[in-house]
N, C-alpha and C positions, 0 to 999 in steps of 0.2 A: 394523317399519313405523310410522311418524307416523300418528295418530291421520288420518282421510279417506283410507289405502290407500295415501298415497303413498311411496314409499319411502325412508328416510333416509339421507343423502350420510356417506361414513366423513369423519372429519376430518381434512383437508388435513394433511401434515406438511410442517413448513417445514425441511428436509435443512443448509441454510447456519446457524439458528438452534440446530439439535442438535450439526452438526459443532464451532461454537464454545464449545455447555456443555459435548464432550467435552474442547476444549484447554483449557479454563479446569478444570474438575477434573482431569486429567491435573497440571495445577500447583499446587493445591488452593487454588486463588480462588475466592472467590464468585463467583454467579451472579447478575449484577444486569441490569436494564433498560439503563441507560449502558452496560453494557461492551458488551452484545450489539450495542447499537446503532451504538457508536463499529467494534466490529468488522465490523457488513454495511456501513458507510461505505466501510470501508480497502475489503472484498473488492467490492465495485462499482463502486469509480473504479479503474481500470488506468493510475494514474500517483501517482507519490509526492506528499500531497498535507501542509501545512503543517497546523502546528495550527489556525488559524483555518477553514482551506478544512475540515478535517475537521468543526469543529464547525458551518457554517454549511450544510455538506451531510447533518447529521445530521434526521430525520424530526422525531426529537422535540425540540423547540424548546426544550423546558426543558434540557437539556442545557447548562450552559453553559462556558464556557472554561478556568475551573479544573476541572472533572471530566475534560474533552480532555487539559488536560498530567499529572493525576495520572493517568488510565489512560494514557497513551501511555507515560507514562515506569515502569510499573508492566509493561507490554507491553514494552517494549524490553528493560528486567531481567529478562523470564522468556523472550526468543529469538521473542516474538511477531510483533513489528514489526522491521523493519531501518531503523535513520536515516541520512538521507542528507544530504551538506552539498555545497550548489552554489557554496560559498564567495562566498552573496550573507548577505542577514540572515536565512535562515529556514533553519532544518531541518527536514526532511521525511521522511515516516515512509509505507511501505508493508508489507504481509504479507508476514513472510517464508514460511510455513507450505504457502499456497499456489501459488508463484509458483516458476519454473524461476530459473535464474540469468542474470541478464541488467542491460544498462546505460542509461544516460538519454544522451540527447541535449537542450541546451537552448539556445532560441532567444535571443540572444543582445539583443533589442530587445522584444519581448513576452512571453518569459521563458514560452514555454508549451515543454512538456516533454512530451517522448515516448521511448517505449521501442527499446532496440535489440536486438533479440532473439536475434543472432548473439554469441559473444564467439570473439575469435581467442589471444584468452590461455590457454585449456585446454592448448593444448601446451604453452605456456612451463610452465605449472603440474607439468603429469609431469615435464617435466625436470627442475626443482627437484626436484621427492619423490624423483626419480632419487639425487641429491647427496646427498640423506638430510634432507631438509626434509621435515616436517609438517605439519601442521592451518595449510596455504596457503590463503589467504585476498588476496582484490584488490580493488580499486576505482577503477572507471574512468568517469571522466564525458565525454561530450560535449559543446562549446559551438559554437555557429554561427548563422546569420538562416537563417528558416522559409523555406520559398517564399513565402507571403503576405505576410511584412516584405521579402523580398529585391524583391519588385516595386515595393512603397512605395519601398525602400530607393531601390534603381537610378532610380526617376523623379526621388527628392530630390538622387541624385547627380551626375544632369546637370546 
């Protein structure tokens, strides 16, 4: 008990902050402030996000954009992050670790990106392994206008 009878609160454990010190020593990387923090960025935005959006959504301000590309590409060499290319000017990078397998969709006028959570390519994938293919592997992107650019769209089209 705290000194006045009051009782004292256990200490909060932060489970997303522990899960990351285990994949980082799991690969035996240090544990530092930037990495943790560039890692709760990736696992809180649910969309592949560039290096700049990574560092500009990070808490800590000091952060700055060569510590983004030297963890990100230090995370992609150890299977952390998966990069992704919209074949515009940015690669973009999300957790692989936590995330099921799945594809992007991207609006083809404001470029905002969203997940397709279905993929219809798992069979084609057996049948390959069928043939005697292994460690199959695919990528497949989306491109198209959002509902909200399709409205703009269609008014500037008339």
């Amino acid at each position: 008990m705290k000194p006045g009878g009051k009782k004292q609160k256990p200490a909060e454990i932060d489970f997303d902050i522990e899960e990351f010190k285990v994949i980082l020593n799991s690969r035996s990387q240090k544990i530092t402030a930037p990495r943790l923090e560039i890692l709760r960025t990736l696992k809180s935005n649910h969309k592949p996000l560039t290096m700049s959006e990574i560092q500009s959504k990070t808490k800590n301000k000091k952060i700055d954009l060569a510590t983004v590309y030297r963890t990100i590409n230090l995370f992609a060499g150890l299977g952390i992050v998966y990069e992704i290319d919209f074949k515009d000017e940015f690669k973009r990078y999300e957790l692989i670790y936590d995330r099921h397998h799945h594809h992007h969709i991207v609006c083809k006028i404001c470029k905002r990106v969203d997940n397709v959570e279905t993929c219809v390519l798992d069979e084609l994938e057996k049948l390959l392994s069928k043939k005697g293919y292994t460690e199959i592997t695919h990528s497949l992107e989306f491109f198209g206008v959002c509902e909200k650019c399709n409205k703009v769209y269609k008014v500037i089209k008339l």
